[in-house]
C-alpha positions as a printed Julia matrix, in Angstrom:
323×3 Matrix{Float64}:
 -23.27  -10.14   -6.38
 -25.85   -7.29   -6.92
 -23.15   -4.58   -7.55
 -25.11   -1.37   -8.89
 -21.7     0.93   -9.62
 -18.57    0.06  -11.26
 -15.88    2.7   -11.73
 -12.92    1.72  -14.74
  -9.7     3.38  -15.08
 -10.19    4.27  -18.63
 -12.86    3.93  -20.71
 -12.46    0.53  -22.31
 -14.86    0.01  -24.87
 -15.05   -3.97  -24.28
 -16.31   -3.1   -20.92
 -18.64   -0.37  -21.48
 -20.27   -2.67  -24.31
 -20.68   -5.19  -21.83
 -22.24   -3.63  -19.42
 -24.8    -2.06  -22.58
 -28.38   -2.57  -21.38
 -27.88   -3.05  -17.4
 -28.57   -1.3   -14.8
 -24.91   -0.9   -13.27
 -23.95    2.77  -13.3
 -20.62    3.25  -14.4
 -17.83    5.78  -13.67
 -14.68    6.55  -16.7
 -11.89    7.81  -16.3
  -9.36   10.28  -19.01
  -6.0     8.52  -18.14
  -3.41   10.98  -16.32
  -1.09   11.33  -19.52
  -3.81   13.49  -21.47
  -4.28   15.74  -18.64
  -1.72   18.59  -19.71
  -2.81   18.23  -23.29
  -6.08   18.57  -22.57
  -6.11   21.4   -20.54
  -4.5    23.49  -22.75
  -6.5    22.21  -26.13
 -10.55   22.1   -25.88
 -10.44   20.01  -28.78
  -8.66   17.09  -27.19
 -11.09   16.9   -24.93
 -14.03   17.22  -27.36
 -12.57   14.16  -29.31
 -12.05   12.1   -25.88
 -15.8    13.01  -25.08
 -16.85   12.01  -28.44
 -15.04    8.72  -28.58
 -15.13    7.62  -25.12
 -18.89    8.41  -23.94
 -20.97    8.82  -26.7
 -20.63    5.84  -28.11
 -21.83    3.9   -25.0
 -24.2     6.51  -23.63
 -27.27    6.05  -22.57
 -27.44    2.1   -22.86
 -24.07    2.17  -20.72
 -25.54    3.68  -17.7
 -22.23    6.87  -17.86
 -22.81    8.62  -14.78
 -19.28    9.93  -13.87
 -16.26   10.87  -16.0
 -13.22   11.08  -13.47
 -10.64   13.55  -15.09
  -7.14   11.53  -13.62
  -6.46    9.49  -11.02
  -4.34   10.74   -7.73
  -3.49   13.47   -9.76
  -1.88   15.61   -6.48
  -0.21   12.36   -5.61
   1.9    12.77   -8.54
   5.42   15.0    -7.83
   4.56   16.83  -11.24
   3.68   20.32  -10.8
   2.69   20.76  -14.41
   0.23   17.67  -14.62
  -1.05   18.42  -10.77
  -1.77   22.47  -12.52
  -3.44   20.52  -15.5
  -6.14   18.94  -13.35
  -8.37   22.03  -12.67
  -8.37   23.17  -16.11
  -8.67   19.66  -17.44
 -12.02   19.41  -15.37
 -13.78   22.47  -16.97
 -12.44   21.54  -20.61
 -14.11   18.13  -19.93
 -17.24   19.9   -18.81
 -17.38   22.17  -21.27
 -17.4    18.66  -24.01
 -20.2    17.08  -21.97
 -22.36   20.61  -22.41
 -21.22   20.78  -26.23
 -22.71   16.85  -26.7
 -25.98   17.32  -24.46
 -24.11   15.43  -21.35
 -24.13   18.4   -19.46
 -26.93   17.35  -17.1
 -26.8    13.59  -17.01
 -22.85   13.02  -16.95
 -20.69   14.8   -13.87
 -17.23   15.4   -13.94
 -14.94   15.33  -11.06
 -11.81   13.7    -9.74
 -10.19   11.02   -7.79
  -7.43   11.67   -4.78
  -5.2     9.95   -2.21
  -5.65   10.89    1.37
  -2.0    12.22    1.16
  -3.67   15.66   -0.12
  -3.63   16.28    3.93
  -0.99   17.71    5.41
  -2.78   16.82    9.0
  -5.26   14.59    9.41
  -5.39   13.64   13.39
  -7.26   14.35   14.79
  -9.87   14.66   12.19
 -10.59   18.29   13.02
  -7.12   19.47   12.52
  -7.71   18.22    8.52
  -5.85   20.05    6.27
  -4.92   20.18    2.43
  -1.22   20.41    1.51
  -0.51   23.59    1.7
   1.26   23.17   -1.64
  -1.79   22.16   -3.08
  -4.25   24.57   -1.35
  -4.99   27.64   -2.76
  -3.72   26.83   -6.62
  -5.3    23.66   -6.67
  -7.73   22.6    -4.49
  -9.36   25.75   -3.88
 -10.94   26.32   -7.16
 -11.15   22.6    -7.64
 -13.7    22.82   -5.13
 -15.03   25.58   -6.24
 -15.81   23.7    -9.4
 -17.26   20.57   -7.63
 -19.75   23.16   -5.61
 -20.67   24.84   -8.76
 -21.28   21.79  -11.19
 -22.83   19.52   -7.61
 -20.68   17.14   -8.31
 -18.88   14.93   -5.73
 -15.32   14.78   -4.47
 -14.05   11.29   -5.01
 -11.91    9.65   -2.42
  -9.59    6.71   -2.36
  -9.88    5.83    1.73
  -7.49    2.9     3.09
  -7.83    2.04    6.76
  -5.8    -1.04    5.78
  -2.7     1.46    5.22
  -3.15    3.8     7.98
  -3.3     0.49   10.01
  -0.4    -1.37    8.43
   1.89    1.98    9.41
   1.23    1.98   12.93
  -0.34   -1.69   14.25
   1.07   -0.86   17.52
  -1.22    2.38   17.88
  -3.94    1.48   15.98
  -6.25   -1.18   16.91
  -7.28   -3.82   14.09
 -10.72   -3.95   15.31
 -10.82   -0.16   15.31
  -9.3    -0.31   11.39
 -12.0    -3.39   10.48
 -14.77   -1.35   11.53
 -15.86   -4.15   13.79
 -14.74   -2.38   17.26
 -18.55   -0.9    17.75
 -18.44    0.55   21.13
 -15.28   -1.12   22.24
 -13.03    0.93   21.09
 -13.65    5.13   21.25
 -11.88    7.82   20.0
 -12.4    10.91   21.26
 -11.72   14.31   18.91
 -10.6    16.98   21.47
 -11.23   19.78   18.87
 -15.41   19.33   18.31
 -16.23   16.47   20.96
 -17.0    14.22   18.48
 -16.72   10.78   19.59
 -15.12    7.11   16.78
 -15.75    3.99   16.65
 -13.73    3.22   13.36
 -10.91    4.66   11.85
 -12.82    4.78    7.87
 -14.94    7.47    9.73
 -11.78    9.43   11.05
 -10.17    9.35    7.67
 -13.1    10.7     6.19
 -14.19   13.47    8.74
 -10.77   14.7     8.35
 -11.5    15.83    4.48
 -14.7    17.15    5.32
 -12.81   19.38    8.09
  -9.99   20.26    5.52
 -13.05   21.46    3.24
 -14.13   23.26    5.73
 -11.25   24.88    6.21
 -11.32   26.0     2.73
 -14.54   27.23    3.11
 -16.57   24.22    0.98
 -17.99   22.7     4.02
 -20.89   21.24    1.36
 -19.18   19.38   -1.15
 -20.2    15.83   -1.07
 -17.82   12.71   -0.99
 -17.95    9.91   -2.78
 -15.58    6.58   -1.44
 -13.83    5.68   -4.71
 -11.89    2.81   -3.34
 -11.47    1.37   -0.36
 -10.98   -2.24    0.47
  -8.69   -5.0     2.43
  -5.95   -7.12    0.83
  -6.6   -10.82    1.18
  -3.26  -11.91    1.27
   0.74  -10.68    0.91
   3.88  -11.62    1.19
   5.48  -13.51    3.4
   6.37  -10.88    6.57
   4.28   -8.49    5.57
   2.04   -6.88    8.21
  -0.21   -9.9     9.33
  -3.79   -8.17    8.68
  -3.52   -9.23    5.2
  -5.68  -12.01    4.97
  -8.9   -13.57    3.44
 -10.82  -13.54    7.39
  -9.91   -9.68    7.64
 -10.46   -8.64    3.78
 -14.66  -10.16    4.43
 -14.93   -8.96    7.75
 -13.62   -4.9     6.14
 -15.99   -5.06    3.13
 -18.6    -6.55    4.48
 -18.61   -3.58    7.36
 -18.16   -1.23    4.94
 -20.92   -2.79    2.45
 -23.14   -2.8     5.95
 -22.45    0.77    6.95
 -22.71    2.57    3.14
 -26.07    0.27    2.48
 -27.6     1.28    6.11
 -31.2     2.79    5.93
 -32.14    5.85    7.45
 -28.28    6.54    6.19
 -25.19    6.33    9.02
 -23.11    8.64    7.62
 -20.32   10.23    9.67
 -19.28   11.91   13.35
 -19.06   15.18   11.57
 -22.01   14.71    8.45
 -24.39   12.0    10.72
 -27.16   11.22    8.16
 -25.31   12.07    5.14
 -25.32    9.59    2.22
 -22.33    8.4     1.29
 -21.62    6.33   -1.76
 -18.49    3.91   -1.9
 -16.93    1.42   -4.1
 -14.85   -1.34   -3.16
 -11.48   -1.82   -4.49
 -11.14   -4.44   -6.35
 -13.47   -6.33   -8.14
 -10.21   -8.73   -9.32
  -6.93  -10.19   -7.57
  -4.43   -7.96   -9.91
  -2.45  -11.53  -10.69
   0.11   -8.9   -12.93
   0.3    -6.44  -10.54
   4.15   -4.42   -9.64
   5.07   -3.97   -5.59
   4.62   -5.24   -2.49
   1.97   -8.42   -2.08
  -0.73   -7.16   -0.8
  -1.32   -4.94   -3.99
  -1.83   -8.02   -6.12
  -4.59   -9.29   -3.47
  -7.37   -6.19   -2.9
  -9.91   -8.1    -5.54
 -13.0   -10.46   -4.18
 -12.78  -12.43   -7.07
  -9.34  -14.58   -8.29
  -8.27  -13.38  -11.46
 -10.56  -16.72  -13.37
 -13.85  -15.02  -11.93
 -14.54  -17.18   -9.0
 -15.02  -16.2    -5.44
 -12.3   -15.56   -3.24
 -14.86  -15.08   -0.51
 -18.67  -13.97    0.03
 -19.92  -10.7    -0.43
 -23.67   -9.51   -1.1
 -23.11   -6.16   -2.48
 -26.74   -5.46   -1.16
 -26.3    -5.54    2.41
 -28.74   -8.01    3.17
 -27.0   -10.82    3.81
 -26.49  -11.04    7.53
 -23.46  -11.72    9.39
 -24.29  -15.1    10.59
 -25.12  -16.1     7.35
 -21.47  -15.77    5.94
 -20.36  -18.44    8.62
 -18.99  -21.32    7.43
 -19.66  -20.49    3.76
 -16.28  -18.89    2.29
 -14.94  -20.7    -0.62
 -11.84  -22.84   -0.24
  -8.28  -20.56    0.26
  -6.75  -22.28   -1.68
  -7.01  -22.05   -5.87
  -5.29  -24.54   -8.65
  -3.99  -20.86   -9.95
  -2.42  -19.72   -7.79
């Protein structure tokens, strides 16, 4: 499929040896439950550094380690105050091993760290999360250039509010159709991935890190749900999303955003796997491109060169003996 990143929620080691020797770049992650113990104790996070990367690095191409996952989506004020310190103890490991300059550290959040987010240049952070948190969480992304990484869901924003929200506008496949217009800059949507994005670059602008970079970390369509669920869930909608999104993130020059036109953006889909095992609603178990035996729940050239037209009539059968 010509992926070039993967990101894992952990650092398996089956994994990591597997992709020994290729020229995916790979993102880890330190699971949320060792964030307060780490922040606290440099020499947890030495020994997670030293078991976890080194190991694997170089031949695994380690680019990112992602300290937690939706940390500030967690209500736990003592693991959301561990994240910040977590990040520089991590840091500091990478610099003790000779990481410091090939490895970057940073961190994964929900788009419910906005406490307004329409129109995108009202963005805000939390304001529980602001100035303890965020603030010199940026500050250490600015300082160390790494990347803020962002889990981005049309799908969800869409799902909420179908009525108000156009499904072209959510697929990214309304063009010039469908316009939104932000009364605060004059800054003119065709897609709501855009919106959702512009509106963290405003909130970090707010906080005075207009700079800091973002990297997608997720975002993706579900190709199916439960029965009554919101109707966009679907194999025909989960394509058409990814392969927009694949199309607009693989774009030379780069398309970037309203607000940052011309910035490069990196992005990751989410899934690569239907999560067959997965808790909750439907649609949770169905975000992968591939069923859960490896084969292809639909096309996708992770490239971008594969045109439009030459997806027609090609998607693998719906239906699967495994299911």
């Amino acid at each position: 499929m010509k992926v070039k990143q993967v990101k894992l929620y952990d650092s398996n080691p089956a994994i990591l040896g597997a992709l020994r020797g290729s020229d995916i770049e790979v993102t880890v992650m330190v699971p949320n439950q060792l964030l307060v113990s780490i922040s606290t104790n440099q020499a947890i996070a030495d020994e997670w550094v030293r078991s976890q990367v080194l190991p694997f690095y170089p031949k695994t191409k380690i680019r990112y380690v992602l300290v937690g996952n939706e940390i500030l989506s967690i209500p736990d004020r003592n693991i959301q105050l561990s994240l910040v310190p977590s990040m520089y103890r991590i840091q500091k490991s990478l610099a003790k091993f000779g990481l410091l300059r090939k490895v970057r550290v940073t961190t994964s959040l929900a788009m419910d760290v906005l406490q307004a987010s329409y129109p995108p240049s009202n963005g805000t952070f939390r304001a529980d999360i602001s100035t303890q948190i965020i603030k010199p969480m940026l500050q250490f992304l600015k300082y160390t250039k790494s990347f803020l990484f962002l889990d981005v869901y049309p799908y969800f924003a869409w799902a909420s509010n179908p009525v108000d929200i156009k499904l072209d506008y959510a697929l990214l496949s309304s063009a010039n159709n469908i316009r939104v217009k932000d009364p605060g800059t004059g800054l003119t949507y065709t897609n709501l991935l855009d919106q959702m994005i512009d509106a963290v670059y405003f909130a970090m602008k707010r906080m005075g890190y207009p700079h800091v970079g973002i990297f997608i970390a997720e975002t993706g369509w579900p190709n199916g749900g439960d029965i009554g669920q919101t109707g966009g869930a679907n194999i025909n909608n989960a394509a058409i999303y990814n392969r927009n999104v694949i199309k607009k993130f693989t774009a030379i020059p780069a398309i970037g955003t309203p607000a940052k036109p011309g910035v490069v953006i990196q992005a990751l889909l989410f899934a690569l796997y239907n999560e067959n095992m997965k808790t909750g609603m439907g649609s949770e178990r169905h975000f992968g491109v591939l069923y859960p035996n490896g084969s292809s729940i639909y096309r996708l050239d992770f490239s971008g060169k594969t045109r439009e037209a030459e997806y027609s009539g090609a998607e693998p059968s719906a239906s699967w003996p495994g299911l």
